[in-house]
N, C-alpha and C positions, 0 to 999 in steps of 0.2 A: 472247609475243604470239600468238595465234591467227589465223589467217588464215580466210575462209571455205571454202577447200579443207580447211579440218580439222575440218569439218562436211559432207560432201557424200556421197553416197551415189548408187548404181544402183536404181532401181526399176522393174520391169519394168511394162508400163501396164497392163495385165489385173490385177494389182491394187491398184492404185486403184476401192475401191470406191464406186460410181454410185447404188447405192441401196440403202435400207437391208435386214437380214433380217427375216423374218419376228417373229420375236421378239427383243424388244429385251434379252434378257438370256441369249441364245442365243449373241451374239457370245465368238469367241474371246480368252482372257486369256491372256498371257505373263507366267510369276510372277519375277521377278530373285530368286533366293534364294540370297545370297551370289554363289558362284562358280559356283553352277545356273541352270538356267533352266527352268521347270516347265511344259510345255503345261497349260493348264485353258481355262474355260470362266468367263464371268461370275458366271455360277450358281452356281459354287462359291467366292466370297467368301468365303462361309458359314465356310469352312476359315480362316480368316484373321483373324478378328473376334477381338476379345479385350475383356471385358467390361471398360467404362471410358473406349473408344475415342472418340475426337469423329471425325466424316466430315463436314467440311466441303462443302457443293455451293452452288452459283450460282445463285440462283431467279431470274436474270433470262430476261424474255420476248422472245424473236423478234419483231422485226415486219414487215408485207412491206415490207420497205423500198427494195424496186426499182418504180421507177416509169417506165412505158413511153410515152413519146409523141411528137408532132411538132410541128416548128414550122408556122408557118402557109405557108413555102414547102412542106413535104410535108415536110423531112428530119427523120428519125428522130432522136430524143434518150432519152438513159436517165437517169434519176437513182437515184444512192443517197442515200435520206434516213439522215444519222448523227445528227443532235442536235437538237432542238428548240431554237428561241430564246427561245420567245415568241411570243403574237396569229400562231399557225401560218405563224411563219417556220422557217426548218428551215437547218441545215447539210445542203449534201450534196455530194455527186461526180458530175458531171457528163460523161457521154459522147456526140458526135455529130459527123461527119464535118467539120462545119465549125465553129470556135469559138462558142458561146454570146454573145449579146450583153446586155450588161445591157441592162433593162426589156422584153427580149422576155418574148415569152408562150409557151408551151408546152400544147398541148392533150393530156391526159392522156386523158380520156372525157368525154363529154356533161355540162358543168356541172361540169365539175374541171379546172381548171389550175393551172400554176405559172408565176408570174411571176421573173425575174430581178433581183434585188435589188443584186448583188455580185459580184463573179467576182476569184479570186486564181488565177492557177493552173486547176491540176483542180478547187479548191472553190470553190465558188458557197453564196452565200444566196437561197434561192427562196420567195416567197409563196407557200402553197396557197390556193385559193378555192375552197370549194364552200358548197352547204348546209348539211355538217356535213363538215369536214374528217377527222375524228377517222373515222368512218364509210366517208369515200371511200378515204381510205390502205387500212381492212381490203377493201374492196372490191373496189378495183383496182388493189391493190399485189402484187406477188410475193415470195414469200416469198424473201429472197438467199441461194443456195446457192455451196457457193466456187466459185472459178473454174475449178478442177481437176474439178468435176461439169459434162463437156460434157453437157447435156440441159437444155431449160426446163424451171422447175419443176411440179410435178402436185396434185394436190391431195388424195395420199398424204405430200409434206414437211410441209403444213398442221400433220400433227400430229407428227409423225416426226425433223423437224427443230426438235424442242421437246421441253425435257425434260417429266419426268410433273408435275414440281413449280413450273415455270416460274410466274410470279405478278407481276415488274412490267417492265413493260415497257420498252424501252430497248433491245436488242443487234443487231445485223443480222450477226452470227454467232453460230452455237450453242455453248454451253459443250460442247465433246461427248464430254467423258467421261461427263458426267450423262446422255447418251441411253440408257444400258444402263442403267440402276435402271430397273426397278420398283417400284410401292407394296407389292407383293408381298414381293420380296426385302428390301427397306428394314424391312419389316415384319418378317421373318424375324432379320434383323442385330439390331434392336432389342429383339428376344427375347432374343438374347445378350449383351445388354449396353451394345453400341454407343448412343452419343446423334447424331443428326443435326441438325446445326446451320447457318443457313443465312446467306451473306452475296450482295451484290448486286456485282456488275460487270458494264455493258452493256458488252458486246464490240465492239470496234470493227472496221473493212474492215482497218486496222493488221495485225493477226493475221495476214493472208495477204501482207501485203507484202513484196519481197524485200530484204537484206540489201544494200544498195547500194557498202557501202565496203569494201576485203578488210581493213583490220585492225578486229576485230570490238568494238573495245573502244569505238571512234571512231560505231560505232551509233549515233542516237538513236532510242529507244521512241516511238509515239505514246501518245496520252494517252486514258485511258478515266475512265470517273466510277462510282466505288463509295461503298455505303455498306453498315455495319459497325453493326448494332443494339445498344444498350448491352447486353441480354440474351446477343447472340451472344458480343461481347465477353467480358462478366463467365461465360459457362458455357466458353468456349475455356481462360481465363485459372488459372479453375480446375482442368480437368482436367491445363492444362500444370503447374501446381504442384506436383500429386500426384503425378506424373509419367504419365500415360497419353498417350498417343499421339495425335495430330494430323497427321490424313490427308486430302489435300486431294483432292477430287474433283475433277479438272480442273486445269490451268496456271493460270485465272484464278482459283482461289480461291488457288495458291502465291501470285499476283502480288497479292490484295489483303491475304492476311495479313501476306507480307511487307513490304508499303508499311507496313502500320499498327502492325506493333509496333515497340518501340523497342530500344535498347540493350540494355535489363537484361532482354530478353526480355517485354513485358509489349504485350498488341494494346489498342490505343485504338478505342474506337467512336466514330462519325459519318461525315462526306461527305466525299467530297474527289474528286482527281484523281491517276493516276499515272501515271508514264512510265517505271516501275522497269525496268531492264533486267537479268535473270538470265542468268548465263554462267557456267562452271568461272571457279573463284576465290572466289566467293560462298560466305559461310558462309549457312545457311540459323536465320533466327533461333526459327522456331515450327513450319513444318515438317515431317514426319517421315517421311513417307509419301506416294507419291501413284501415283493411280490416271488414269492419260490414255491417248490413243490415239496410235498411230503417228503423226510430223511431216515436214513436208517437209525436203527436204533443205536444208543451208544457211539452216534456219530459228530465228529467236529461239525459238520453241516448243520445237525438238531439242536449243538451246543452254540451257534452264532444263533439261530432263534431264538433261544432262550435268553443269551443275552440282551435280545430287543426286549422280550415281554413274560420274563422270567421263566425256571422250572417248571415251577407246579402248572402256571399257565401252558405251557406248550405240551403238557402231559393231558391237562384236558381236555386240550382243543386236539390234538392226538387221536385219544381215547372216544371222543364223541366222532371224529371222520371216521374211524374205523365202524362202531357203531353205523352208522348211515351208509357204508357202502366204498366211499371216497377208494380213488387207484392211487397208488403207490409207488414214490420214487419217480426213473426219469421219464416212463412214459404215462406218468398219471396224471392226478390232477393238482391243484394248485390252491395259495393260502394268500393270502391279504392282509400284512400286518405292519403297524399298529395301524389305529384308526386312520383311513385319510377324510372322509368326511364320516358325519354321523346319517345314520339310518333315518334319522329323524329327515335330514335335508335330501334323503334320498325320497323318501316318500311324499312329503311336500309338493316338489318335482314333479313326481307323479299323479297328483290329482290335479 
C-alpha cells in the first residue's frame, strides 16, 4: 500500500515558477536515461527523435474560465466555469464569503450575469445571460491559472498559458507540457521523422486538487471528457504495431490513451469520460515515453510518473532538480521519461 508520505517532497518556493520564460522552448529539460540524468534544454529534443516516433499532444483550448463578480448585497463571488450544459448553462465552482443562494443573481459586468440554478456542495449550475454569452466569457473572463501562481492573471497568460496548437475549446487548465513546442521545433522533429498526432482532453480544476485520503489506492479521479479522432486512433495504432514509440506530451495525453486502449493493446476512437487513476502498479498499455513538467507533491500527476519509472526513482530525479535549480510546476521546466534514445547515441551524433 502506498501512503501519500510516499509521495511528498521539499520544495523551496522561489522555485515555483510565476511566470513564463521568454521563450517557450528555452525551458530546461531533465533527460531520465536509465540510471542518468542528463541536464539539457527543450531545444534539444532534436537529440531524441527517432524517425517513426508518434508525439502525442492535447489540442485542447483554455478558456477564461474565472468569472469575477458580486451579489447584489456587494459580496464578492468567483466562479469557475468547468462544463457547459446547454442554452449557456454551465457547471462551475463557486467561491464567496457567504454560501451562494440558488436563484440569486450574480452581476458579472454591465449586461452579464449568472443566475443560480443548483448548488451541491462547492458545484453550482449557473445561467449566464448576456447579449452573446459566448463573447462576454472571452471578454470578461480570466484566464484560470493554478492556485500555486499567487499573482492575477495579465494578459501575457492570454497566449502563454496556451499551447501553440491549442484548437478546441473546453480546459480551464493548461496541458503544460505542450507549452514548450514550438511550430518551429515541432517542425524541426518532423523532419526527422517524428509524426504529431493530436488528441482532446479538457483539463479539469481536478488536476490541482489534493489527495484527501492517505492510502492512495482509495483515491478517486475526477472526470474529464476526451475525444480520440478515428484518424488519431488508426495512425497511433499502427505505428504501435510496427513497433515505434509512443510518447505522450503531457499526463493528459498518458491519461486519455490509456483510458482508450484495451487489453490486447489496441486505442479505440471517439468521446467519452475518464476518471482513470495512474499510480505504481500500473502497467502502461500504449505508452512509452513521456515528456511533462515537474508536479506537486503528493500529487496524482507525481503519482502517474512514478508509475512509469517508479517511487524512489522519481523522488531522485526530484530531489536532484531541486538541487540544480530546475522551475516548477506549470510554468517551469520539463522531464524526459523513460529512455527514448540512449546518451550514448546522442553523443555519437555529435562527433
Amino acid at each position: 500500500m502506498f501512503t501519500l508520505a510516499d509521495f511528498d517532497f521539499e520544495l523551496p518556493a522561489a522555485q515555483v515558477a510565476i511566470r513564463p520564460l521568454a521563450e517557450r522552448d528555452a525551458s530546461r529539460m531533465l533527460v531520465v536515461d536509465g540510471p542518468r540524468i542528463v541536464d539539457q534544454h527543450i531545444y534539444d529534443l532534436l537529440a531524441w527523435v527517432r524517425a517513426g516516433d508518434i508525439w502525442v499532444i492535447n489540442d485542447t483550448k483554455v478558456i477564461p474560465a474565472r468569472l469575477l463578480g458580486s451579489k447584489v448585497t456587494g459580496g464578492k463571488v468567483e466562479l469557475l466555469l468547468l462544463e457547459p450544459l446547454g442554452e449557456h448553462r454551465w457547471l462551475a465552482w463557486a467561491k464567496s464569503n457567504k454560501p451562494l443562494k440558488v436563484y440569486e443573481t450574480i452581476a458579472i459586468a454591465e449586461n452579464f450575469t449568472a443566475r443560480v440554478v443548483s448548488k451541491e456542495g462547492k458545484d453550482v449550475v449557473v445561467q449566464l445571460v448576456a447579449e452573446d454569452v459566448a463573447s462576454a466569457i472571452q471578454i470578461h473572463g480570466h484566464m484560470p491559472l493554478p492556485p500555486y501562481i499567487e499573482r492575477p492573471d495579465c494578459e501575457e497568460d492570454q497566449q502563454r498559458y496556451q499551447t501553440v496548437f491549442a484548437q478546441h475549446e473546453g480546459a480551464v487548465a493548461a496541458p503544460t507540457a505542450g507549452l514548450h513546442l514550438t511550430q518551429s521545433l515541432m517542425g524541426k522533429m518532423q523532419n526527422l521523422g517524428a509524426t504529431f498526432v493530436s488528441v482532446t482532453l479538457h483539463v479539469g480544476p481536478g488536476t490541482f486538487q489534493p489527495v484527501q485520503v492517505d492510502d492512495v489506492s482509495k483515491h478517486v479521479m475526477h472526470e474529464e471528457r476526451y475525444v480520440i479522432s478515428a484518424h488519431a486512433a488508426k495512425t497511433i495504432n499502427a505505428a504501435n504495431e510496427q513497433g515505434h514509440r509512443i510518447v505522450a506530451v503531457g499526463t493528459t495525453c498518458v491519461r486519455t490513451l490509456e483510458s482508450a486502449t484495451d487489453r490486447e493493446g489496441v486505442l479505440h476512437a471517439g468521446a467519452g469520460r475518464t476518471d482513470i487513476f495512474i499510480y505504481p502498479g500500473y502497467q502502461m498499455r500504449m505508452v512509452d515515453a513521456l515528456l511533462t513538467n515537474f508536479h506537486l507533491p503528493r500529487s496524482t500527476l507525481l503519482m502517474l510518473v512514478a508509475a512509469m519509472i517508479g517511487r524512489e526513482r522519481v523522488l531522485d530525479v526530484y530531489h536532484f532538480a531541486i538541487a540544480q535549480g530546475y522551475r516548477f510546476y506549470s510554468y517551469g521546466d520539463a522531464m524526459l521519461i523513460p529512455l527514448i534514445r540512449s546518451i550514448e547515441e546522442v553523443e555519437a551524433e555529435s562527433l
